[in-house]
C-alpha positions in Angstrom: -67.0 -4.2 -39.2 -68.1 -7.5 -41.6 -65.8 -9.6 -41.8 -63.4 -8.9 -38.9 -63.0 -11.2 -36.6 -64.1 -8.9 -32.9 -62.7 -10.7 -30.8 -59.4 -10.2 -32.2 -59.9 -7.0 -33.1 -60.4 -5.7 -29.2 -57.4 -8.0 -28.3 -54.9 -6.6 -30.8 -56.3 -2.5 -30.3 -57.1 -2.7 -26.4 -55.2 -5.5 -24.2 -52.1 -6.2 -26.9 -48.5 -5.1 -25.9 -47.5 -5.3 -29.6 -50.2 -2.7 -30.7 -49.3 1.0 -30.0 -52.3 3.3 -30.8 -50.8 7.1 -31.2 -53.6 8.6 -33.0 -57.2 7.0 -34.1 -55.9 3.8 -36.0 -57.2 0.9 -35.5 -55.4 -2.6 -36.5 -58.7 -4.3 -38.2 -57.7 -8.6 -38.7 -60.5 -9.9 -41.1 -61.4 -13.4 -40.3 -58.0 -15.7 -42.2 -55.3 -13.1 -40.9 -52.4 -14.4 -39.7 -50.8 -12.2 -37.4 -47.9 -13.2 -35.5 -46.3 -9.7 -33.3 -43.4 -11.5 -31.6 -41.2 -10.7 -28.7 -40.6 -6.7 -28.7 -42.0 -6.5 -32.3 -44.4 -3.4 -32.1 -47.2 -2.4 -34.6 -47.8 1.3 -34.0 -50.8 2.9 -35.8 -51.1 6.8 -35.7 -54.4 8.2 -37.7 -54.7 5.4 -40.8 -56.3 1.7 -39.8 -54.3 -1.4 -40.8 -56.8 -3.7 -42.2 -55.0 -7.2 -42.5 -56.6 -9.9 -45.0 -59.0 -7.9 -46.5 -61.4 -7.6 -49.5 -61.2 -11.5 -49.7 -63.0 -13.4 -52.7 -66.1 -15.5 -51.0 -65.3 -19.0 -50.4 -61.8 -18.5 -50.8 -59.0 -19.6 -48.0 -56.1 -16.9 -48.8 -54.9 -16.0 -45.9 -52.8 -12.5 -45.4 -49.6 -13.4 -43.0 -48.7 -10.3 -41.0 -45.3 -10.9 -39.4 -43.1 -9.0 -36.8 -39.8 -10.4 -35.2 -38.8 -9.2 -31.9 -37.5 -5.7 -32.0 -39.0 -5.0 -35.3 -41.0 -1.7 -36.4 -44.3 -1.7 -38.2 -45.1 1.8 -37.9 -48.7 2.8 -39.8 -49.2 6.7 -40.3 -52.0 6.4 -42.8 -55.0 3.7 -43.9 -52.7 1.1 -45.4 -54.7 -2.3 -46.9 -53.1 -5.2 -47.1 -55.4 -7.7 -49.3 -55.8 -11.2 -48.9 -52.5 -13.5 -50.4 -50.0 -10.3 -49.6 -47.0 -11.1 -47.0 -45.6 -8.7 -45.4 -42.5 -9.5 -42.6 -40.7 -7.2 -40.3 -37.3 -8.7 -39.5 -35.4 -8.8 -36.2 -34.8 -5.1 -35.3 -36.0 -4.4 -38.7 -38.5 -1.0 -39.4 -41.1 -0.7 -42.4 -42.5 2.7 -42.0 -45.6 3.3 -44.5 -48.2 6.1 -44.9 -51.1 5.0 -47.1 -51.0 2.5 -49.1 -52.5 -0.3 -51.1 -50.9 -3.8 -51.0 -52.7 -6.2 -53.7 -52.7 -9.8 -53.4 -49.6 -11.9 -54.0 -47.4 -9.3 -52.5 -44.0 -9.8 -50.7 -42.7 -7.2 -47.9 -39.9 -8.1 -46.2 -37.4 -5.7 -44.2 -34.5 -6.8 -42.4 -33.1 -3.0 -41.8 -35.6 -0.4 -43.2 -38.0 0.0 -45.9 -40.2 3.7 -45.9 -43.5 4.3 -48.1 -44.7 7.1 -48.4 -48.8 8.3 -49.0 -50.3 6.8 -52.0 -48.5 4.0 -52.7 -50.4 1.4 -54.9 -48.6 -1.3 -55.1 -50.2 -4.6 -57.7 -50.3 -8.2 -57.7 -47.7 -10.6 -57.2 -45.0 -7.6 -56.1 -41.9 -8.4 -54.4 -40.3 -5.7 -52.3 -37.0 -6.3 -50.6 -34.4 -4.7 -48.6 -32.0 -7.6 -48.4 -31.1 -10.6 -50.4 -31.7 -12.5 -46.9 -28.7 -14.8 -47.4 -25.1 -13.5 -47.1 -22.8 -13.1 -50.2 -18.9 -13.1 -48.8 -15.8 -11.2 -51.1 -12.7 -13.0 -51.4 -11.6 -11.6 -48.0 -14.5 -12.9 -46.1 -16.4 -9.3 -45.9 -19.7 -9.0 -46.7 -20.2 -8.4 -50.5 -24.5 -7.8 -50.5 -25.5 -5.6 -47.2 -28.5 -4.9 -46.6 -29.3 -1.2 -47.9 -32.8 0.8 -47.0 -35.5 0.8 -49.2 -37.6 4.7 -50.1 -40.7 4.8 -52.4 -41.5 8.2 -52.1 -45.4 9.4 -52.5 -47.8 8.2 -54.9 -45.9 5.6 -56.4 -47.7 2.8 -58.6 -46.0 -0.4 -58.7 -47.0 -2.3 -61.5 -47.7 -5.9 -61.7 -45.1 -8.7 -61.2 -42.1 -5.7 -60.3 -39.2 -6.7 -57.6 -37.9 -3.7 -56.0 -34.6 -4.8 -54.7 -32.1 -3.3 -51.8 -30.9 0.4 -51.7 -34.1 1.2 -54.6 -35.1 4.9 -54.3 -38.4 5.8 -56.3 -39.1 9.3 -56.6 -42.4 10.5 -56.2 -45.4 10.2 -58.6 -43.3 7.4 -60.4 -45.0 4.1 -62.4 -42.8 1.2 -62.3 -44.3 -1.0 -65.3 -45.3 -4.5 -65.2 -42.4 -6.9 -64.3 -39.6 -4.6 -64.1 -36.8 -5.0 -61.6 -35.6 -2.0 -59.9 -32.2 -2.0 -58.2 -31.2 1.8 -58.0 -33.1 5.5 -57.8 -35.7 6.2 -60.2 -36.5 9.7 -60.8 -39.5 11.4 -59.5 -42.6 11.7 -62.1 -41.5 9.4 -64.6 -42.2 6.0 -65.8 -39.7 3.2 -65.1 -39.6 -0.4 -67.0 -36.8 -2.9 -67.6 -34.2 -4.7 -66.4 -33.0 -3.2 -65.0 -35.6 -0.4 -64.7 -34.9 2.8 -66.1 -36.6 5.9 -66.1 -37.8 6.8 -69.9 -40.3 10.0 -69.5 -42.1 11.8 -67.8 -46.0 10.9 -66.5 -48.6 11.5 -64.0 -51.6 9.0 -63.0 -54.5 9.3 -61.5 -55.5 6.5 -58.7 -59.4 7.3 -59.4 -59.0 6.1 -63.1 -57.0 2.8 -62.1 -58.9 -0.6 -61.9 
């Protein structure tokens, strides 16, 4: 328990509204996390602990901002860490549904209808995942030319540094999305993805354990 700030921590998992325990998760805010569960916004934890602002540098003030607007979904099924510097926001009647999942500092989550992760998604620095552009883009007959679409990044998925997945993206499982690529589409399962846009090129597997 170093560096969590207890008296938060039996707030948010034993006397919160917002908090929903379904299985053994805990929701674990290290001291500089800024969590803000509004309204109906619920955080639901099934199995996997949420650990908000952590592995933070000594001496340093990042801050991880955990935000969820009412009637939005943050729905945790497996140990999912979001590090200190990473964003994540659950829009108005919005849903991010993740198993687990590493979110590296400098990271951007932001739903506004539904973004899903499944296990073993490793997601680097300075990341931005999106399922809307979050401003409204009318046609010449006043309809709405960019909805938002949902968002899947299937299992064991490694986002590489600087990417932007962007709305109605599909990554197949056991992909690599290379540094600073921009994916707006599907991405086929087991291969390795770069460009812009991203494309898949060939096929590859990774192993977490050798990463650093």
């Amino acid at each position: 328990m170093k560096g969590i700030n207890l008296f938060r921590f039996i707030y948010y998992n034993y006397f919160s509204r917002h908090v929903v325990r379904k299985g053994k998760g805990r929701l674990l805010p290290y001291y500089g996390a800024a969590i803000n569960l509004n309204g109906t916004g619920r955080v639901i934890l099934g199995d996997g602990d949420l650990l908000v602002n952590c592995y933070r540098e000594k001496g340093s003030r990042l801050q991880t901002v955990l935000r969820v607007d009412d009637g939005g979904t943050l729905e945790i099924a497996g140990s999912t860490f979001l590090m200190s510097g990473s964003f994540l926001r659950v829009f108005k009647g919005a849903k991010i549904k993740m198993g687990e999942a590493w979110v590296n500092s400098g990271t951007t989550i932001m739903a506004a209808k539904e973004i899903t992760m499944d296990n073993g998604v490793l997601i680097a620095r300075n990341v931005m995942i999106y399922d809307s552009d979050h401003h409204q883009i009318l046609d010449e007959n006043g309809n709405e030319a960019n909805p938002s679409k949902p968002v899947h990044i299937g299992k064991h998925v490694w986002i590489g540094l600087g990417s932007t997945i962007l709305r109605g993206s599909r990554i197949g499982d056991g992909a690599v999305i290379a540094a600073n690529s921009l994916v707006g589409g599907k991405i086929k399962a087991g291969t390795l993805a770069q460009g812009n846009p991203a494309r898949s090129y060939w096929p590859v597997t990774w192993d977490e354990k050798r990463s650093t």
